[in-house]
Backbone as JSON, one array per atom type, in Angstrom:
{
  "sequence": "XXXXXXXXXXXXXXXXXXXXXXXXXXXXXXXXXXXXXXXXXXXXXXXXXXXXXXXXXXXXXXXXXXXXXXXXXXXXX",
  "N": [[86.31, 39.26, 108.54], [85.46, 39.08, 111.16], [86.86, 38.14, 112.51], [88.75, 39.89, 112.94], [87.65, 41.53, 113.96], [87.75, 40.26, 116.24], [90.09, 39.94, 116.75], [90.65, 42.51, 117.03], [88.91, 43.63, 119.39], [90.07, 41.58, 121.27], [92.92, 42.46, 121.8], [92.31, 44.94, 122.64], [90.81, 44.88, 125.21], [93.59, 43.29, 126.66], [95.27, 45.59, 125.94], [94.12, 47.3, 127.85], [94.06, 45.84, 130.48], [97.04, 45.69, 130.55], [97.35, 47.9, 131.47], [96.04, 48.32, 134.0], [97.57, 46.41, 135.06], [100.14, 47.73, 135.14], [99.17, 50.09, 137.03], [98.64, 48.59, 139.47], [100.96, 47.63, 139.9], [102.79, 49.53, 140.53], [101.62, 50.72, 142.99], [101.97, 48.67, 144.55], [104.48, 48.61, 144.8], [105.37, 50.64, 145.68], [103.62, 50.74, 148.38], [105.48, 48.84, 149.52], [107.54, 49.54, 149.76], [106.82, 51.59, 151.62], [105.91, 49.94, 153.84], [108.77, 49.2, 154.49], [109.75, 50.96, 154.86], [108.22, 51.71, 157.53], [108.85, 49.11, 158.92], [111.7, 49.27, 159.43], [111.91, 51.89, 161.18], [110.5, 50.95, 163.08], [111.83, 48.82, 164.39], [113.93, 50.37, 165.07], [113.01, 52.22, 166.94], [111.88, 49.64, 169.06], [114.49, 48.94, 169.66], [115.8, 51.46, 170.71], [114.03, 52.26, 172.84], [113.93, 49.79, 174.31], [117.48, 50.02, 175.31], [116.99, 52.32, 177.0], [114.95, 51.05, 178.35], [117.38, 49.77, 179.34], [119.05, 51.28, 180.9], [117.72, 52.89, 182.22], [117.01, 50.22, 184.6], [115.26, 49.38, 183.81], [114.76, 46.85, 182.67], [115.3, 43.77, 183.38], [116.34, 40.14, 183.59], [116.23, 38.86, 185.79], [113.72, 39.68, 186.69], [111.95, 38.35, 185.55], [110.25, 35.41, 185.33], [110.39, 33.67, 183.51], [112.27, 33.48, 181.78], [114.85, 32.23, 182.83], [113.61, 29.86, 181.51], [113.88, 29.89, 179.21], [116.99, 29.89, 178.56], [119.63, 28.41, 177.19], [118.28, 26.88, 175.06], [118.63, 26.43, 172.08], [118.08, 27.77, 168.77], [117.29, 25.81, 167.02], [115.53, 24.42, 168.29]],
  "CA": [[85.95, 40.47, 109.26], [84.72, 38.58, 112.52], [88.16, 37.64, 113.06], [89.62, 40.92, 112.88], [87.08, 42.5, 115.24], [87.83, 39.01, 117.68], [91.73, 40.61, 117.38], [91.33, 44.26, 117.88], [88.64, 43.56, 120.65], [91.42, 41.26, 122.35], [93.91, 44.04, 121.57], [91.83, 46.37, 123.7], [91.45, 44.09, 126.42], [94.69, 43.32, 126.64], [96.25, 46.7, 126.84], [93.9, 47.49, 129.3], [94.51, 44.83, 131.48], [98.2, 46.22, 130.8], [97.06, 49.76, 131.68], [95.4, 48.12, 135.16], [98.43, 45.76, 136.03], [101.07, 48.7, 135.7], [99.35, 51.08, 138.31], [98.84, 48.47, 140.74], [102.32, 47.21, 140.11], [103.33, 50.78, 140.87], [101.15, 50.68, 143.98], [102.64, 47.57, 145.31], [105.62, 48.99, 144.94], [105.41, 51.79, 146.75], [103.45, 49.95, 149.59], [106.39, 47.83, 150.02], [108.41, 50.73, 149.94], [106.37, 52.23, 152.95], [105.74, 49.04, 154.94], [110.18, 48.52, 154.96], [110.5, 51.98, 155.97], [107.86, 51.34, 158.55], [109.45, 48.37, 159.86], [112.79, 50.06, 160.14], [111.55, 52.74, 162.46], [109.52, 50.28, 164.84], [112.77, 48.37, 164.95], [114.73, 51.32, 165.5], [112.12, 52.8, 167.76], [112.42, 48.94, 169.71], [115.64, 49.25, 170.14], [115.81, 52.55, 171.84], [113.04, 52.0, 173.92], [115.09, 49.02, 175.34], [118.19, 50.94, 175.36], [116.62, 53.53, 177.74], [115.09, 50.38, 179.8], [118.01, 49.08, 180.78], [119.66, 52.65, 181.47], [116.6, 53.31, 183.85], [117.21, 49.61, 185.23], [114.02, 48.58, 184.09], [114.84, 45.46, 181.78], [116.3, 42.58, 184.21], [115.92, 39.37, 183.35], [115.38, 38.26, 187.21], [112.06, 40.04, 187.33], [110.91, 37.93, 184.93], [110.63, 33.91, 185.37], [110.42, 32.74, 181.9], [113.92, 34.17, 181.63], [115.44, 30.99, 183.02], [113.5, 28.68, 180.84], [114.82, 29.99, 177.77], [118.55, 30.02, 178.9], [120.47, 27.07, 176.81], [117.57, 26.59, 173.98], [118.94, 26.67, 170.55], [117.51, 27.99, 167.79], [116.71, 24.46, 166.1], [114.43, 23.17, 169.06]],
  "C": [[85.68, 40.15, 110.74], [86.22, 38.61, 113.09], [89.15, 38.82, 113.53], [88.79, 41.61, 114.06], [87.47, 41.9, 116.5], [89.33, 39.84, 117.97], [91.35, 42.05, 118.14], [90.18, 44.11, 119.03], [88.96, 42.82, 121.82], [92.35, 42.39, 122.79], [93.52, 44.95, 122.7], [91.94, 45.96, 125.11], [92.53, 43.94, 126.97], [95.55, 44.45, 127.09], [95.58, 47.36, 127.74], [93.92, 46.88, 130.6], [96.36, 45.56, 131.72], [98.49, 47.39, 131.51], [96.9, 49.22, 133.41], [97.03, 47.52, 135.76], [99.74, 46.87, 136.21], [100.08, 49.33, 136.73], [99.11, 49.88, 139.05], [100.19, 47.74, 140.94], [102.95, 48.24, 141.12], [102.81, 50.77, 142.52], [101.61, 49.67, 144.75], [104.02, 47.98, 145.33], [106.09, 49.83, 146.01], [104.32, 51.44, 148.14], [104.6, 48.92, 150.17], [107.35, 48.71, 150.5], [108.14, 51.33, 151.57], [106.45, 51.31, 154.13], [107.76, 49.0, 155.24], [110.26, 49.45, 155.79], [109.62, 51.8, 157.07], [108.41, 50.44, 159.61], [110.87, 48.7, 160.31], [112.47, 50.72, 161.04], [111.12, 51.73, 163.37], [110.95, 49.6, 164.95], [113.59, 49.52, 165.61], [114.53, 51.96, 167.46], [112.09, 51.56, 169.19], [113.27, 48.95, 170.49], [115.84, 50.37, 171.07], [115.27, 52.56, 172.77], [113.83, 50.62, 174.5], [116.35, 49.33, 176.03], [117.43, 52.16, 176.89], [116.47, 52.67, 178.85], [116.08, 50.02, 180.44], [118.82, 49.99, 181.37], [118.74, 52.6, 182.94], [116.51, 51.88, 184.79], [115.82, 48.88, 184.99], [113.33, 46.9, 183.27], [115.82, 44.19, 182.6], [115.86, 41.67, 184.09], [115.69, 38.57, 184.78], [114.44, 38.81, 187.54], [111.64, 38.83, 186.43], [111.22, 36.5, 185.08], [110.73, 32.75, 184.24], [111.61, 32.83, 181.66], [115.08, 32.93, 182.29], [115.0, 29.93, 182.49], [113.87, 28.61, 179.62], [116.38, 30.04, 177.79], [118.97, 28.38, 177.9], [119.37, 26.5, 175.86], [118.55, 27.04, 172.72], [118.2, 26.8, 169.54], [116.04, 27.01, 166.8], [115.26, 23.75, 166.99], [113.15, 23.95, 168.99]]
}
C-alpha cells in the first residue's frame, strides 16, 4: 500500500511538472517568436534609416576617422 501511494503521488508530480513545462514551453515559444520579429524590424528599420542617410549625404566615411583604420581588416583578425 505505501508503495502504491509512493507511485500515484509521483504520478501527480510528474504530470504536473508536465502541466508546468508545456505552458512555459509554449511561452518560450512565442517569446522567440516575438524577439525574431523584433529583430527583423530594427534591422529593417537600420537599414532604412541608413538608406535615407546617405540620400541626405549624411553617412560619409571621411567625416569619420576610424573609417580608415578598418579599411583592409579581415574578418579573421
Amino acid at each position: 500500500e505505501s508503495l502504491d501511494r509512493t507511485r500515484e503521488e509521483y504520478r501527480k508530480k510528474v504530470e504536473k511538472d508536465e502541466e508546468e513545462l508545456s505552458i512555459v514551453l509554449g511561452r518560450l515559444m512565442r517569446n522567440k517568436k516575438i524577439l525574431k520579429q523584433a529583430d527583423k524590424r530594427a534591422k529593417m528599420k537600420a537599414a532604412c534609416l541608413k538608406s535615407e542617410m546617405e540620400a541626405a549625404g549624411e553617412l560619409g566615411d571621411e567625416d569619420c576617422p576610424a573609417a580608415d583604420a578598418i579599411v583592409g581588416l579581415s574578418p579573421a583578425v
